[in-house]
C-alpha positions, -999 to +999 in steps of 0.1 A: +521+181+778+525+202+746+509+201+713+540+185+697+541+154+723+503+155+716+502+146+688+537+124+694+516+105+719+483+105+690+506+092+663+523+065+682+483+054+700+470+055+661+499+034+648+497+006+677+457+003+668+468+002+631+487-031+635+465-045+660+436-042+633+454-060+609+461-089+635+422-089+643+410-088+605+439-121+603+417-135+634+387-130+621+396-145+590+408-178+603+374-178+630+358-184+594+375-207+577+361-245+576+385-276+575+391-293+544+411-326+555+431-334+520+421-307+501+437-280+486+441-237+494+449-213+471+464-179+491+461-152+463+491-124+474+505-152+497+535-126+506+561-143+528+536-174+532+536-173+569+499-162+570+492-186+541+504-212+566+480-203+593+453-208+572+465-242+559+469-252+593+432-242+601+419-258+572+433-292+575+446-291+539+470-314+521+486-284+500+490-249+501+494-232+468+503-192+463+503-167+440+532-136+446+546-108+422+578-097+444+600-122+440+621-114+477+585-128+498+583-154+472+619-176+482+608-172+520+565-183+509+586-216+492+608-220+522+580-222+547+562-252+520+541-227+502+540-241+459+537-208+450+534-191+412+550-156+404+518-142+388+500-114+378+465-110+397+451-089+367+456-120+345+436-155+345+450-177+373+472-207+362+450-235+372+428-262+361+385-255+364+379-267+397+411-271+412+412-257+449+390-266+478+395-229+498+406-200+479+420-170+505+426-134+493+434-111+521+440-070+511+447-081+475+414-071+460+423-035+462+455-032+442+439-049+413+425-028+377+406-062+367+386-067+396+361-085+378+383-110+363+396-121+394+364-125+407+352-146+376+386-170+382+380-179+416+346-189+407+365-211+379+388-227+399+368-232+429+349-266+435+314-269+439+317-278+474+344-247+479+343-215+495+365-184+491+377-158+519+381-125+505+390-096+531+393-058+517+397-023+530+356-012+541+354+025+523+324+028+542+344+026+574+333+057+600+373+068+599+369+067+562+331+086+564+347+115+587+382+118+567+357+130+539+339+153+565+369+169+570+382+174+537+411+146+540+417+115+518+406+082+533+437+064+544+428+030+517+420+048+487+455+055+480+462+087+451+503+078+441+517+049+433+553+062+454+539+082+487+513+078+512+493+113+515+465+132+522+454+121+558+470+140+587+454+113+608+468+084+590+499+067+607+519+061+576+517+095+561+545+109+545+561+073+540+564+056+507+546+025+498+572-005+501+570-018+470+556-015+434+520-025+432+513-020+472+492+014+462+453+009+462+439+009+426+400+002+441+382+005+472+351-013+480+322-004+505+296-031+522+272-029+494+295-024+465+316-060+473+282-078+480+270-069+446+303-076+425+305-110+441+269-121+433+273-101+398+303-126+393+287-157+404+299-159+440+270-163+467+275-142+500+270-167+527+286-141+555+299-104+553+313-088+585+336-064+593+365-063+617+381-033+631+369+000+643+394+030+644+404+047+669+391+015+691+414-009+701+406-046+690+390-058+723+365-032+720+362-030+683+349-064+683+322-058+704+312-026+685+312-045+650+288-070+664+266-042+665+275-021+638+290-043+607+285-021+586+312+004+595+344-012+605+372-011+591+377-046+569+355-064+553+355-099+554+334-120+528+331-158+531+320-164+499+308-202+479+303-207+440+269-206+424+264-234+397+227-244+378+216-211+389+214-220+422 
């Protein structure tokens, strides 16, 4: 085999794990999530809503309410039952104090300038009794340690807002993002989401990490149950504090 279908075979191997870490960090997420019979989820970045609905469906809840800036994955979020707001993140959410039993914010955190804002407003329109789900790109990741080593860019912490550079390892090099707003604006490690939350007001009552590059997802499972520090998402279950409690 020659260097060109080397790397051929490389690129396609990296791009297959690529997807099937998202699909794990979805897994993961709904392994987490507690039912709420009658209540109400808030998915913030619903896209297309067909995720949103998995969660719903775990949950047990009586509505599903999203939030979505591109207006094309906002007519097919509606059409799968999703009520769902064209909003912008960076602003306050449009909802009552205390509105939502679950609020669910998969890869979102990331593309946002007003990170503590958002933060502060799921706090506010969380119940007492409510939790929130928040799942982020782990800077801290070993992919992301030894793209540094090497004198690459890690793949999440994007550095245009049009093309995906600066990793020769990264699958989607060279490609543009697909839309406005997809680029990363910040990228958090173990430590530094743990802090913001409680900094905010949101107790951690679980942090874990899903993914492990180049493993595949069987595998990467097992390694982040002994290493969750480094993987490649991080997942953060995470309940309001009230009274100082």
């Amino acid at each position: 085999m020659n260097r060109r279908s080397v790397r051929r075979t490389s690129a396609a191997y990296l791009h297959k794990v690529y997807r099937q870490t998202e699909q794990a960090n979805r897994s993961e997420i709904l392994d987490i999530v507690e039912p709420r019979p009658g209540g109400r989820l808030l998915d913030c970045g619903c896209g297309n809503g067909e995720f949103t609905v998995q969660v719903a469906r775990r949950a047990h809840v009586s509505d599903a309410y999203g939030i979505e800036c591109v207006e094309e994955r906002i007519g097919e979020a509606i059409d799968r039952g999703v009520m769902v707001t064209k909003a912008d993140l960076n602003e306050p959410l449009p909802y009552e104090d205390r509105f939502f039993d679950i609020v669910h914010a998969n890869q979102i955190i990331e593309h946002l300038f007003n990170t503590d804002l958002f933060l502060r407003e799921i706090k506010r329109v969380l119940r007492p009794n409510g939790y929130a789900v928040v799942s982020t790109n782990n800077l801290a990741s070993w992919h992301n340690v030894f793209s540094l080593a090497l004198g690459m860019q890690p793949t999440p912490l994007h550095i245009s807002n049009e093309a995906i550079v600066g990793n020769a390892f990264d699958p989607l090099r060279g490609t543009r993002h697909p839309s406005q707003g997809d680029s990363h604006l910040r990228v958090f490690s173990f430590q530094g989401l743990r802090e913001l939350c409680l900094y905010h007001g949101l107790k951690i009552e679980g942090l874990k990490t899903a993914g492990y590059y180049p493993l595949p997802p069987g595998l990467a499972r097992l390694v982040c149950k002994i290493d969750s520090v480094h993987g490649v998402y991080l997942i953060a279950k995470l309940r309001p504090r009230h009274n100082g409690l």
